[in-house]
C-alpha positions in Angstrom: -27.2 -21.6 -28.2 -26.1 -18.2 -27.0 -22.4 -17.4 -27.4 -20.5 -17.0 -24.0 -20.2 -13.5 -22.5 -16.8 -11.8 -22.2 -17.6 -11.9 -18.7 -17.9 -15.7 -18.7 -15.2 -15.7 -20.6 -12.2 -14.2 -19.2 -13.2 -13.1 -15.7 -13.1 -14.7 -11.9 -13.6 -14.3 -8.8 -11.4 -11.7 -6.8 -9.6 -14.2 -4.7 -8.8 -16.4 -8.2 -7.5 -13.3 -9.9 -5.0 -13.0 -7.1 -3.7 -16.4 -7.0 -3.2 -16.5 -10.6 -1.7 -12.9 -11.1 0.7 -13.6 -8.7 1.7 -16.7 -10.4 2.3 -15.0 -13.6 3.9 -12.4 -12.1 6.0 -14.7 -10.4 7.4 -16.8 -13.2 7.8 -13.7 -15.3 10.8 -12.5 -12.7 14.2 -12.6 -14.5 15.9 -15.8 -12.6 19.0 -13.6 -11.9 17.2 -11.6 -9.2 18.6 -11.9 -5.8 16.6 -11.4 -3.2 15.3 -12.2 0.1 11.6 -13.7 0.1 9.9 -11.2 1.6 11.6 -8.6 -1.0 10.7 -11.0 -3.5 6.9 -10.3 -2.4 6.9 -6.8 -2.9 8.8 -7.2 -6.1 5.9 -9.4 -7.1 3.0 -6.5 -6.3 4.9 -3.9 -8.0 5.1 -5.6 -10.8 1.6 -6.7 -10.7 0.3 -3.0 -10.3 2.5 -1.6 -13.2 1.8 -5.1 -15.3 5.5 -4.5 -16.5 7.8 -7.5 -15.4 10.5 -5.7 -17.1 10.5 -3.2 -13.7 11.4 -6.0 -11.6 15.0 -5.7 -11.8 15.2 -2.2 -11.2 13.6 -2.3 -7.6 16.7 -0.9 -5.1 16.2 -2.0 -1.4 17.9 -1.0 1.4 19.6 -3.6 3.4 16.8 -4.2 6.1 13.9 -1.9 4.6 11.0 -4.5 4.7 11.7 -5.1 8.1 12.3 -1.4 9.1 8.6 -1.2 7.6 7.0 -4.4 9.5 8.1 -3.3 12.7 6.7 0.2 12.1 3.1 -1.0 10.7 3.5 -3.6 13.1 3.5 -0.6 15.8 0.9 1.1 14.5 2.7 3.9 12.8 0.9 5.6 10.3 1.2 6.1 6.5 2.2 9.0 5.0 1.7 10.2 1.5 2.4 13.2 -0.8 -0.5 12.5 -2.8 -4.3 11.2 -2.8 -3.8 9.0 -5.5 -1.6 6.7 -3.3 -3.7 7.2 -0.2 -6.7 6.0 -2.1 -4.7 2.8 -3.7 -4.2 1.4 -0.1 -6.3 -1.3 1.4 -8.8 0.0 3.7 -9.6 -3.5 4.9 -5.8 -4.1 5.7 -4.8 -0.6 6.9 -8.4 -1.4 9.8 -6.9 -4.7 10.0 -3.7 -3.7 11.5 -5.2 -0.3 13.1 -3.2 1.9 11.0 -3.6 5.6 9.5 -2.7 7.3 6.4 -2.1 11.3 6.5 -2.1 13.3 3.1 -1.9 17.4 3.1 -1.8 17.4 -0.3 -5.5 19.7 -0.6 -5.6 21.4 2.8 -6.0 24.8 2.8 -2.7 25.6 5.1 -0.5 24.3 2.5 -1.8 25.9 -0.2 -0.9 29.1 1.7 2.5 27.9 3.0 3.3 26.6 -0.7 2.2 30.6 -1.9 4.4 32.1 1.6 7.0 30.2 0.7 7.2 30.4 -3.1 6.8 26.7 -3.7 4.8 24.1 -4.8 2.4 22.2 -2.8 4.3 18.9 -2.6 7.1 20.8 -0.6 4.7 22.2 1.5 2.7 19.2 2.4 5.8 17.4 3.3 6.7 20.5 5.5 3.6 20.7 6.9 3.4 17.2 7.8 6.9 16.9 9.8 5.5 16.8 13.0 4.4 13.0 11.8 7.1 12.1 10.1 9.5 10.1 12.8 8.9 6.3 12.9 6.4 7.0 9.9 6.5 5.3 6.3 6.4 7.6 4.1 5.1 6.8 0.7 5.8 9.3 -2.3 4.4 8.1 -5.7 4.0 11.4 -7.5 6.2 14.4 -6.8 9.7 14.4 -7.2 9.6 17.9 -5.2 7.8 16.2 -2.4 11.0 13.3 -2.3 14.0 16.2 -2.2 11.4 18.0 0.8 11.4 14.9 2.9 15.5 14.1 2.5 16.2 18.2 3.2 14.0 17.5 6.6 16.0 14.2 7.4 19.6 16.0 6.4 18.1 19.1 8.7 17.8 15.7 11.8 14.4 17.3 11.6 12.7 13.8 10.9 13.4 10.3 11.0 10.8 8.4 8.7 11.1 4.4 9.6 11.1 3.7 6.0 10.8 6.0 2.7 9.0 4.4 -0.6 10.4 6.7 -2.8 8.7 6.2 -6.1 7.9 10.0 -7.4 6.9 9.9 -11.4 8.4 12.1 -14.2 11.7 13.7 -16.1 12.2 16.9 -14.3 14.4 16.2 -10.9 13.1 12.6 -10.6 15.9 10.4 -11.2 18.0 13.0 -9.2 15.7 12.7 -6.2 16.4 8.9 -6.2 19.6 9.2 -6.4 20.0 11.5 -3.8 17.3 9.0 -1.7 20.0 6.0 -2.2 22.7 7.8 -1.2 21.1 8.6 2.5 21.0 6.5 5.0 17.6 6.2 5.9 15.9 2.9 5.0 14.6 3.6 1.3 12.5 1.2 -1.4 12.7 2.5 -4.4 12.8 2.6 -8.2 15.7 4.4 -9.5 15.0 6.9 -12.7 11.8 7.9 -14.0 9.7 4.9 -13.3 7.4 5.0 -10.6 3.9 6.3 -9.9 0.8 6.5 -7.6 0.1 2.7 -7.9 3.5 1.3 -7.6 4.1 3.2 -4.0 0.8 2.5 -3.2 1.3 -1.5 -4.4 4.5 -1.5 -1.8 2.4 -0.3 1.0 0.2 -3.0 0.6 3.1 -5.5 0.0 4.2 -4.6 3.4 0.7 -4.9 5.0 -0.1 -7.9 3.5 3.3 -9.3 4.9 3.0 -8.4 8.4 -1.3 -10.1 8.1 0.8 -13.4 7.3 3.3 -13.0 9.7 0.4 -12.6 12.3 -1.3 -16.1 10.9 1.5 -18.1 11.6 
């Protein structure tokens, strides 16, 4: 009798690995978290992307955020990102669903030459190049710490006004600062205070958010 593949084994189908993530996920949660459901969600995702239940209680919200970023997916705003790697960890099929856009600068041409002009790095510039987009946008920063302190010098300037800022840059140099200095704004902010973070947790929040508003629709 042939031994059972590793594939037979451990794996299932898509929609099963979903269902029984977020269970684990779910009963990994510390009980003393306090939070609304649909906080409790994204939570979940975040968690589930980094496969690190110990971030879970580190996860700031600002009072209304999930809401702020509903209604402005729900509107059709678009998704703004600092890097391709968070661009590329968002649904496609949910981003169609709901008929909205992501916008990344990251690689284009312009902002190499505006980050050279301007004696900075490319993160800045994106973010200054993208401005014009940036009121009523969410704005989802899972890389740069640079490109976080860019986006909160345009909303101190009352240059932009981003719906809601995922603010999840990566790293040790200026990246707990630029949190900090994201919390103490008062812009509508998810985030993940010190040097946690990453592409796939601000991308996970995105899709938290668009996965919400496709359930709010079904009911």
């Amino acid at each position: 009798m042939n031994a059972m593949s590793l594939v037979e084994r451990y794996a299932l189908l898509p929609e099963e690995i979903d269902r029984e993530s977020l269970r684990m996920v779910e009963a990994s949660l510390p009980r003393s978290l306090d939070l609304r459901a649909q906080e409790r969600y994204v939570v979940c995702r975040i968690v589930r992307a980094e496969g690190d239940p110990d971030i879970a209680a580190s996860i700031r919200f600002s009072p209304g955020a999930v809401e702020r970023g509903l209604a402005a997916l729900a509107s059709h705003a678009a998704v703004i990102t600092d890097v391709r790697m968070v661009e590329a960890g968002i649904s496609r099929a949910l981003l169609k669903r709901h008929g909205v856009a992501t916008r990344c600068m990251i690689d284009a041409p312009e902002v190499a030459a505006r980050a050279q002009r301007e004696g900075t790095t490319r993160s800045v510039a994106a973010l200054r190049e993208l401005a014009p987009h940036l009121n009523g946008a969410v704005v989802a920063i899972g890389n740069a710490p640079t490109a976080l302190l860019a986006l909160l010098d345009l909303v101190d300037a009352g240059q932009v006004s981003p719906a809601l800022i995922i603010g999840m840059p990566v790293g040790f140099v200026a990246c707990p600062e630029s949190k900090d200095e994201l919390m103490r704004r008062t812009a509508p902010y998810i985030t993940i205070p010190g040097r946690r973070g990453g592409s796939s947790a601000a991308a996970a929040t995105v899709n938290a958010l668009l996965d919400l508003l496709s359930q709010r629709e079904a009911k």
